[in-house]
C-alpha positions, 0 to 999 in steps of 0.5 A: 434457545432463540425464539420469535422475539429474537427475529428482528435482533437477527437481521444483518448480524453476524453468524459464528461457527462452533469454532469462533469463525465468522460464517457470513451475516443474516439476510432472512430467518425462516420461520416454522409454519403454524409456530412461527419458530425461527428455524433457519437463517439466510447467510450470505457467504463467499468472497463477495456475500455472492452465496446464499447458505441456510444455518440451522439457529434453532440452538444458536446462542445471540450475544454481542451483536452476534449469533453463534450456531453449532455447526461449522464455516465448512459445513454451510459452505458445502450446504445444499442450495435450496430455491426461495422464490416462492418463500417456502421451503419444500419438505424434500428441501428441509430433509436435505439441510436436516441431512446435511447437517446431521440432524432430526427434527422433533415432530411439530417442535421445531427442535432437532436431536442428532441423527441416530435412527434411520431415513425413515424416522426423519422422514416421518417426524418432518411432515407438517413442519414447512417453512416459510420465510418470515413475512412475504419477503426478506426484512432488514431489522428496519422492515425494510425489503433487502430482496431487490436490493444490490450487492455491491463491493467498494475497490481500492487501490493504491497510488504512488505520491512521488516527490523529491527531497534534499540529500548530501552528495559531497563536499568542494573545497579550494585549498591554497598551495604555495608552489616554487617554481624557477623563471629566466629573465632577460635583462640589458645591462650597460657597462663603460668602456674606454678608448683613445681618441687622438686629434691635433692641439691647438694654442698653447703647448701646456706643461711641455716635457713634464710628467702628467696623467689623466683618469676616467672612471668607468661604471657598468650596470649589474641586474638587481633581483628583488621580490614584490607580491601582488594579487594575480586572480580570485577563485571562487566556487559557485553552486548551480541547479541541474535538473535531470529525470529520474524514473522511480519504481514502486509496488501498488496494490489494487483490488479486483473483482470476481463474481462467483455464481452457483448455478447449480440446478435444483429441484422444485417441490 
């Protein structure tokens, strides 16, 4: 059962329902007056520890940094709001966290049972157990007042680091192909012919009335084809960079904040 030397452990800890599901972290314990009994426990709830609930700790169990109570997430959520301002919780207010809850107080105990008896029996066993909140106001385990303080949120989102690297798109090769193909030249060609030329003799006669020849050869030019490689161009291939925009899409993700308030009113002792 936890007792007077468990408060200042309490502070800032976290609050597990009877499911093994955390509820929220302590803010203050409400103390029995007259007793000094911790009786309840200030948690803040919601999305953003925006809701202030009560949980009853009278037969919570601490262990492990934590303190495990035997009521569920579902109840304290849908626990009553109770005003604090003045740091005393009002009989009427203590007989709606009791009812909610489904519990009777033991007269000046502190301690409850489960309700199995009527409105008027619980009524009669909370007069004289007001509570107050322990000190003037809310403590941090380190004595340190937490009722002025703010409550803040860290956001974050995510960003898009774009860069580039290197892949293979394909490959070029020059290939070397023999290929025949049929050319036309035209060449002059020069040939030798004869003809007879006549003209008058001078002197002497010569061997007159004798059988007598004379010859000429005669040549002709025939086209001669022959064959010679030579080195006409070279090819190469040659890698430029072209540099183009491209646009890229991704999914980020980013936090945003919501403010849940109740303002629901509540009655005032």
């Amino acid at each position: 059962m936890i007792d007077q030397k468990h408060v200042e452990a309490l502070y800032d800890c976290d609050v597990i329902d009877n499911h093994g599901e955390k509820i929220g972290s302590v803010k203050r314990v409400w103390l029995e007056d007259g007793t000094g009994r911790p009786m309840w426990a200030e948690v803040h709830t919601g999305l953003f520890g925006m809701k202030e609930s009560f949980v009853p700790i009278q037969q919570g169990e601490v262990a492990g940094g934590g303190i495990t109570v035997p009521v569920s997430k579902q109840q304290v959520k849908d626990a009553p709001s109770v005003h604090t301002s003045d740091d005393h919780m009002t009989d009427e207010e203590q007989d709606a966290l009791y009812r909610h809850y489904g519990m009777i107080p033991q007269a000046k105990t502190g301690e409850h049972d489960r309700i199995d008896g009527g409105q008027d029996r619980r009524r009669e066993a909370m007069r004289g157990n007001e509570m107050r909140a322990e000190g003037t106001r809310g403590k941090d385990g380190r004595g340190k007042d937490v009722r002025d303080e703010g409550a803040e949120v860290t956001l974050s989102e995510e960003k898009l680091d774009v860069g580039t690297r290197s892949v293979e798109t394909g490959r070029v090769r020059l290939v070397k192909h023999t290929v025949t193909e049929q050319r036309n030249i035209t060449v002059p060609v020069t040939h030798e012919e004869v003809r007879v030329v006549r003209e008058p003799a001078k002197g002497n006669a010569g061997k007159a009335f004798t059988d007598e020849q004379a010859e000429v050869t005669l040549h002709r030019e025939e086209p001669v084809v022959q064959k010679r490689t030579e080195a006409t161009e070279r090819v190469r291939l040659e890698k430029n960079a072209v540099t183009e925009q491209r646009e890229v899409k991704g999914e980020v993700r980013k936090e945003r904040v919501e403010v849940e308030r109740d303002d629901e009113p509540r009655g005032r002792r």
